[in-house]
N, C-alpha and C positions, 0 to 999 in steps of 0.2 A: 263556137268551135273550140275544142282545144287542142294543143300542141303536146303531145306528148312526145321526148325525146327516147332517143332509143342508138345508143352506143354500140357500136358491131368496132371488134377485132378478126379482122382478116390477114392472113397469111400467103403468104405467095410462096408455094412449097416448090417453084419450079427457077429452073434457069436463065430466064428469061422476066424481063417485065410485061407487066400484064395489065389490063385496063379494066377495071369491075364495074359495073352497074348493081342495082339494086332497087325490085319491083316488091309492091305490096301484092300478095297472092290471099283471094277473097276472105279479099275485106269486107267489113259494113257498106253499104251504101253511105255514099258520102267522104268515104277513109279515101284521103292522097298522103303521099308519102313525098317529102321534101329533103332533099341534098344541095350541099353547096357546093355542090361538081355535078355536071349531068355523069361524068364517071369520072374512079379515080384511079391512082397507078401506084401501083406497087412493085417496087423494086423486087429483084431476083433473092428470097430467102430471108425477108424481111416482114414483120408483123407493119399492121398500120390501122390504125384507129381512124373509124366513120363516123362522124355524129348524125345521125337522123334525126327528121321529126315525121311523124305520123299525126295529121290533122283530122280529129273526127268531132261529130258532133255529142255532147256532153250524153245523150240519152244511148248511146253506145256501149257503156260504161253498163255492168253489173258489180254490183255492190264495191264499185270503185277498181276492176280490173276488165281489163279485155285484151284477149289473147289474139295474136296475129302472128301470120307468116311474112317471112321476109326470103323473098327470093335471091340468091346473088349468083352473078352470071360474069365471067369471065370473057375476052377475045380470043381464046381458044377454045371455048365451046365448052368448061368447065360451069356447071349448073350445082346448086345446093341451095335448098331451102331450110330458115331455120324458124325458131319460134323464140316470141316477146311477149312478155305481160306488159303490155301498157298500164301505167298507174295514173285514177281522174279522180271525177267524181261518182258519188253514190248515185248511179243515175238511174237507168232502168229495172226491172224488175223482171226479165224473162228468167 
């Protein structure tokens, strides 16, 4: 398996603090997505850096990229998905 990291800058544009989660939206079979918070908080008006990893297995990988969504969901019912190139190995061929 490999871990690919995956850096998200999030903003909290509101007045309030807010608590974020973050799902992988279909992925490979096999792809989990790992944090070291089950969620994080983000002060009121403030940016804050998430480090992710995305664990997938090596044959995932097209000519060493594979593209994935990252859902991010707030406690106020704030939804946005974005998109990542994960960078691996040279691995499958589709």
């Amino acid at each position: 398996r490999i871990a690919a990291r995956v850096q998200l800058r999030i903003e909290n544009e509101t007045d309030a603090s807010r608590a974020y989660t973050f799902a992988l939206v279909g992925a490979p079979a096999g792809a989990t997505l790992r944090s070291a918070l089950p969620s994080w908080q983000a002060r009121p008006r403030t940016p804050t850096a998430v480090p992710l990893f995305v664990d997938v297995p090596p044959s995932a990988f097209v000519h060493g990229q594979l593209p994935v969504r990252i859902a991010i969901r707030d406690d106020a019912h704030f939804v946005k998905t974005v998109r990542a190139t994960l960078l691996g190995p040279d691995g499958g061929t589709r």
